[in-house]
ZAMARGU-4260 file (C-alpha; in steps of 0.2 Angstrom, whole numbers, plus 5000, padded with zeros to 4 digits):
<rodrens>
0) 5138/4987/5004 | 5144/4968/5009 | 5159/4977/5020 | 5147/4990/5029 | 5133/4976/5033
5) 5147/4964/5039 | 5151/4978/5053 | 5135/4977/5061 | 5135/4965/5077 | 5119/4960/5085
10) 5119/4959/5105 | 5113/4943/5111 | 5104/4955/5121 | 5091/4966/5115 | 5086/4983/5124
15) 5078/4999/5119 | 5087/5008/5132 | 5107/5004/5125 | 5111/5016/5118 | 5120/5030/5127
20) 5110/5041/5135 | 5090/5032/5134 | 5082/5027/5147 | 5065/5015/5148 | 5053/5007/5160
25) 5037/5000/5159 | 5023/4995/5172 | 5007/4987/5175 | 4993/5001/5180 | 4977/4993/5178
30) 4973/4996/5161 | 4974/4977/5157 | 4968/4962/5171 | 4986/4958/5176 | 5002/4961/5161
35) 5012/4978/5160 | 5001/4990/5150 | 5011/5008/5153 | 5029/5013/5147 | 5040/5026/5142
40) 5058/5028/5134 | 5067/5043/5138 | 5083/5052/5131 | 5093/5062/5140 | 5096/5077/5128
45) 5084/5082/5113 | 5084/5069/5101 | 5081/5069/5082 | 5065/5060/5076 | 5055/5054/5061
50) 5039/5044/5062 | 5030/5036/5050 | 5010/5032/5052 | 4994/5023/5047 | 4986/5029/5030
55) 4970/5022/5038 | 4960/5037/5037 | 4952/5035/5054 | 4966/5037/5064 | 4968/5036/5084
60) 4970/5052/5093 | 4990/5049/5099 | 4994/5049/5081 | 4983/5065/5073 | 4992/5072/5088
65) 5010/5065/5084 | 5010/5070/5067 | 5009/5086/5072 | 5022/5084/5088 | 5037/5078/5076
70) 5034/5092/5063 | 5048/5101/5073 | 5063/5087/5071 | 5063/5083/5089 | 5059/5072/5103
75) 5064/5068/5119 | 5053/5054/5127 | 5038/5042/5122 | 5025/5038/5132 | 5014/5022/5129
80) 4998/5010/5134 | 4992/4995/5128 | 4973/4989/5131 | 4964/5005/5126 | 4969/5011/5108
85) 4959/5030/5112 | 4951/5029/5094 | 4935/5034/5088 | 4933/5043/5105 | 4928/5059/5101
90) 4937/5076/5108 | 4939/5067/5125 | 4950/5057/5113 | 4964/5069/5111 | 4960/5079/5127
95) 4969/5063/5135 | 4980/5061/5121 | 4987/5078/5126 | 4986/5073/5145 | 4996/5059/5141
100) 5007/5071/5132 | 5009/5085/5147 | 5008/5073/5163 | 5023/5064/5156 | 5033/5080/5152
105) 5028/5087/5169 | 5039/5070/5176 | 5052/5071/5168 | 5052/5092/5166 | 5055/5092/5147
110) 5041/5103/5138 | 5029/5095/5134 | 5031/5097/5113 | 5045/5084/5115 | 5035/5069/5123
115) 5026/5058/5110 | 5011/5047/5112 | 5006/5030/5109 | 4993/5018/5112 | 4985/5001/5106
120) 4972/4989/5111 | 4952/4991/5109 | 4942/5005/5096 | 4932/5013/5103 | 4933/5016/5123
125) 4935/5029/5134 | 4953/5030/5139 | 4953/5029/5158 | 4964/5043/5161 | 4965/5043/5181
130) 4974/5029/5180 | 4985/5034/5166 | 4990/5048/5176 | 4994/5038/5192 | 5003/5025/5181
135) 5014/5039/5175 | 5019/5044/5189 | 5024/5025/5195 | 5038/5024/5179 | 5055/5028/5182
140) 5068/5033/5172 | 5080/5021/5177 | 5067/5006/5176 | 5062/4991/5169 | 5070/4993/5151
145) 5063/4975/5147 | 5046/4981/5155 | 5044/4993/5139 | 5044/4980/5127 | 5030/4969/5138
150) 5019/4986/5142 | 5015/4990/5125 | 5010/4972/5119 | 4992/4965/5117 | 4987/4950/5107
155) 5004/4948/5105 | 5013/4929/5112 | 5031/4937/5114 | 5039/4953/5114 | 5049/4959/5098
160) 5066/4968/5101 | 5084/4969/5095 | 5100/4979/5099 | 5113/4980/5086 | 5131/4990/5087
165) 5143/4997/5072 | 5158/5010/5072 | 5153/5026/5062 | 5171/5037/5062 | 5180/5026/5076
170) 5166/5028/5088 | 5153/5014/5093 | 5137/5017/5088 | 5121/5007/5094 | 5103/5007/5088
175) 5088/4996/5098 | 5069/4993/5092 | 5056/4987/5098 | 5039/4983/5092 | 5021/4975/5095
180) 5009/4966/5082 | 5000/4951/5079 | 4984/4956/5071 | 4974/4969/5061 | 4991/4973/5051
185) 4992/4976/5031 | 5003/4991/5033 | 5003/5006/5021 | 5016/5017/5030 | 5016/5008/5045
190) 5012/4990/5053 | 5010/4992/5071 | 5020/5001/5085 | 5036/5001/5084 | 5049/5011/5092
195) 5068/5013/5088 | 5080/5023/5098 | 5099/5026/5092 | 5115/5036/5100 | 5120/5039/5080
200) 5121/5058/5078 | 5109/5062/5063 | 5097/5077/5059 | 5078/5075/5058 | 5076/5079/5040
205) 5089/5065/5033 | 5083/5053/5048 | 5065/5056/5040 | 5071/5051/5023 | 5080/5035/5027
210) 5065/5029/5038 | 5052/5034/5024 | 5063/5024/5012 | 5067/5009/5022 | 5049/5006/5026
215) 5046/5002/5008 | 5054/4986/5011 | 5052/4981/5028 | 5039/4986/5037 | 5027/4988/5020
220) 5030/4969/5018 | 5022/4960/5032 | 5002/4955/5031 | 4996/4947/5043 | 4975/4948/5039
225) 4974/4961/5027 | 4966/4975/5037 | 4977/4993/5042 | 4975/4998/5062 | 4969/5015/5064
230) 4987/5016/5079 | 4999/5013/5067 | 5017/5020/5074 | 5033/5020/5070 | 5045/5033/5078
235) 5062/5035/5080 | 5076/5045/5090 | 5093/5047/5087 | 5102/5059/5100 | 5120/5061/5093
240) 5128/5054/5109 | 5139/5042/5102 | 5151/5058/5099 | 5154/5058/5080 | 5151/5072/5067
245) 5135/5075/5061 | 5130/5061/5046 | 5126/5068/5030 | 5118/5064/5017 | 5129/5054/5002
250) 5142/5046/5011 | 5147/5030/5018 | 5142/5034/5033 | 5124/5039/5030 | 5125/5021/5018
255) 5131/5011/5035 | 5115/5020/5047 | 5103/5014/5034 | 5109/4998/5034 | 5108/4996/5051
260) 5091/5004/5050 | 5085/4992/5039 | 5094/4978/5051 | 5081/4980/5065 | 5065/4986/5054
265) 5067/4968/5044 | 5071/4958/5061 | 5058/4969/5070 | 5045/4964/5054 | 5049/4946/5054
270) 5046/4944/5073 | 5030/4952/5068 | 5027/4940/5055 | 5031/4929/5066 | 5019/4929/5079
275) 5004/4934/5070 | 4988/4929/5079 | 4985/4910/5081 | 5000/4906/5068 | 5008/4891/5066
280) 5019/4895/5054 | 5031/4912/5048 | 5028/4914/5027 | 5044/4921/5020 | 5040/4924/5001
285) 5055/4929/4989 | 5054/4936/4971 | 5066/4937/4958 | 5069/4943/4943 | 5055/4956/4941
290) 5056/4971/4929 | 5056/4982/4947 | 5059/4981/4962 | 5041/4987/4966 | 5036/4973/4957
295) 5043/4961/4964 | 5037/4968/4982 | 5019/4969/4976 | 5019/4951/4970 | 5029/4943/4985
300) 5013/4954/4997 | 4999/4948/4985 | 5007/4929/4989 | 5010/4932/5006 | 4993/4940/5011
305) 4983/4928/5000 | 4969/4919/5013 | 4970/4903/5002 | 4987/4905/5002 | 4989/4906/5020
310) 4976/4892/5025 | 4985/4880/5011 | 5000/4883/5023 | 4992/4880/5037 | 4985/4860/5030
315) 5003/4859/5026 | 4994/4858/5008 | 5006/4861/4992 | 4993/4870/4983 | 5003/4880/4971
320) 4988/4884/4961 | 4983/4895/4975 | 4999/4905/4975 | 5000/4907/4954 | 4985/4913/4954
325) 4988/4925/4967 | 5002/4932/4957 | 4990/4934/4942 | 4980/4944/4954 | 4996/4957/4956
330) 4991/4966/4942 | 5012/4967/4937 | 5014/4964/4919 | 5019/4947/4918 | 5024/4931/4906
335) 5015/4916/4917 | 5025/4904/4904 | 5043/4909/4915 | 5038/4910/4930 | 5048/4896/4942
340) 5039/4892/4959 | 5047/4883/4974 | 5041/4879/4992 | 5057/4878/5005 | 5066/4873/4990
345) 5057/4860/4982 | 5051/4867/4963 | 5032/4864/4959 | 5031/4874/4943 | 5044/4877/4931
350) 5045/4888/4914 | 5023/4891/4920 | 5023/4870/4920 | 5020/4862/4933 | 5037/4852/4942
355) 5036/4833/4946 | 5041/4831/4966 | 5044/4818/4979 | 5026/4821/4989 | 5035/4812/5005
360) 5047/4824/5003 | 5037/4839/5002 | 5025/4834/5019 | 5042/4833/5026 | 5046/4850/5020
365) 5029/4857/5028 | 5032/4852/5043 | 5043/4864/5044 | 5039/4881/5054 | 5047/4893/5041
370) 5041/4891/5025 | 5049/4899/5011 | 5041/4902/4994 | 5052/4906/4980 | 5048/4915/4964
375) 5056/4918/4949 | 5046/4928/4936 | 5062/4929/4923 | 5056/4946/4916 | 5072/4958/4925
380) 5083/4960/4935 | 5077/4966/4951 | 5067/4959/4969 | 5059/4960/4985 | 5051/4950/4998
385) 5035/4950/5009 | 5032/4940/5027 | 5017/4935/5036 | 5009/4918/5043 | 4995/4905/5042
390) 4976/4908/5045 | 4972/4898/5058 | 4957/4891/5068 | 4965/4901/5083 | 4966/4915/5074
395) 4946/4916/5071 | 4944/4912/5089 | 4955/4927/5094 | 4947/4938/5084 | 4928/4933/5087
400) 4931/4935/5105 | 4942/4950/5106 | 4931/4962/5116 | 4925/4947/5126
</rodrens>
């Protein structure tokens, strides 16, 4: 495992087209008052895809009509918008989901079952599809590949991306994502939008599997402010160009793509972390030593998406209390007389006691942008971890005034 992930290099320069054969622009149509709001990524040949989605049960019309697009393994471009998330719009809804869907194949003459759709931004508005239309007929396919990433952001401060190469049977392979979020995410198969393209030559059915997996632990883990979008995307192409054989399932090779995967879905889910809405500060929580790894992930997200937990953080406040209590709440079967607590480093509870610390030391520590809890719940052998940020003042201000 250690030789495979030592093989992956990350380009100090991320972008979603860099892999052989994909293409991307993104554009400012006058969806939003001035930033880029409309974009695409395109592949030259038919790519395989596998998406995952919200388990919100109101969900947006792009993605009713993308679950259904992907049933068939394959893709060939994406089309996107921010501002307007065309949900809880009726059959209008879908009717420009589907134009979405056919003006874009039309541009690029690809049928129009091989286009996926995407959008984010307000519930609840009419999608002005005029200008839409004319915005799709303004991307190139040779465009602004940095615009993509800026086109499909909205509350978000800075865009997400990564590029990472490997060698799979002597040939270079590269895989780029992309993502938005920074609000209204507490993901249950999904967080956000977030798009990965790869030259890696894989089918749909074993791509399906590794990104169904590899959620579990990276995407699944951020919570921001507890509440799961009715957008949420996450689609991925992978069009064989890099030249080698076919990867199949049980072998090194298929063992190195989803390390790779889970690469950009865990930087792609930090960055999210990240910048979550009016955030200070990135909240990393580690646990170790639970009696699964399920577990562990629930207690490090119970931690992680705890208000009192989050607001501690943001008063630079060593409130432990607030973040045992929140792993009594995981509902994991647990001994609270083992469990060991640290904050970046520092123990304040040990053996379920609490730890004497330097105060000075621990304001210090606070300080500090990254904050990482540590917990130990001596009761087996595996772990997991969880990300998100501080509640803030901003946060509330964004939020109150969103539609404003």
């Amino acid at each position: 495992m250690t030789e495979l992930l030592n093989q992956i290099t990350t380009l100090s320069t991320a972008d979603i087209a860099a892999p052989i054969g994909f293409h991307a622009d993104g554009q400012h149509v006058g969806l939003k008052h001035k930033s880029k709001d409309l974009g695409w990524i395109y592949s030259d040949v038919i790519a395989s895809v596998a998406g995952v989605f919200t388990t919100n049960q109101v969900q947006a019309a792009p993605v009713q009509l993308d679950k259904k697009t992907i049933q068939n393994g394959q893709l060939q471009a994406i089309i996107v918008n921010s501002g307007n998330a065309n949900a809880v719009t009726g059959s209008i809804g879908m009717a420009h989901a589907e134009s979405m869907q056919e003006f874009t194949a039309q541009q690029l003459n690809i049928d129009t079952n091989l286009v996926g759709v995407a959008s984010t931004g307000i519930i609840g508005k009419v999608l002005p599809i005029d200008k839409i239309i004319n915005g799709i007929k303004q991307l190139k396919i040779d465009g602004d590949t940095n615009g993509f990433a800026h086109a499909i952001m909205t509350t978000d401060t800075k865009e997400k991306s990564i590029t990472i190469q490997s060698t799979i049977q002597g040939k270079i392979v590269t895989m780029s994502g992309v993502a938005k979020g920074s609000g209204m995410l507490h993901p249950n198969m999904a967080t956000m939008l977030g798009f990965i393209t790869t030259d890696i030559n894989i089918d749909a059915k074993l791509l399906q599997q590794a990104l169904s997996e590899d959620v579990e632990t990276s995407f699944n883990q951020i919570t921001i402010d507890g509440d799961t979008s009715t957008n949420d995307t996450v689609l991925v192409m992978a069009n064989g160009l890099a030249g080698h054989k076919m990867i199949e399932d049980h072998t090194a090779e298929y063992e190195q793509f989803k390390n790779m995967l889970h690469t950009v879905t865990t930087a792609l889910s930090i960055a999210i972390a990240n910048d979550g809405e009016g955030a200070t500060k990135l909240i990393a929580v580690a646990v170790n030593h639970a009696q699964s790894a399920l577990d562990a992930r629930m207690v490090a997200k119970k931690i992680v998406g705890s208000s009192l937990v989050k607001t501690a953080i943001f008063g630079k406040d060593p409130n432990w209390g607030r973040i045992i209590a929140a792993i009594g709440a995981s509902n994991v079967d647990l001994n609270p007389n083992l469990i060991d607590i640290s904050i970046n480093q520092i123990a304040v509870l040990v053996n379920g006691a609490p730890a004497v610390f330097d105060a000075d030391a621990m304001a210090e520590k606070l300080e500090e942008h990254d904050i990482h809890i540590d917990v130990d719940l001596h009761a087996g052998t595996e772990s997991g971890c969880a990300w998100g940020s501080d509640l803030t003042y901003e946060y509330v201000k964004i939020n109150a005034l969103y539609t404003t």
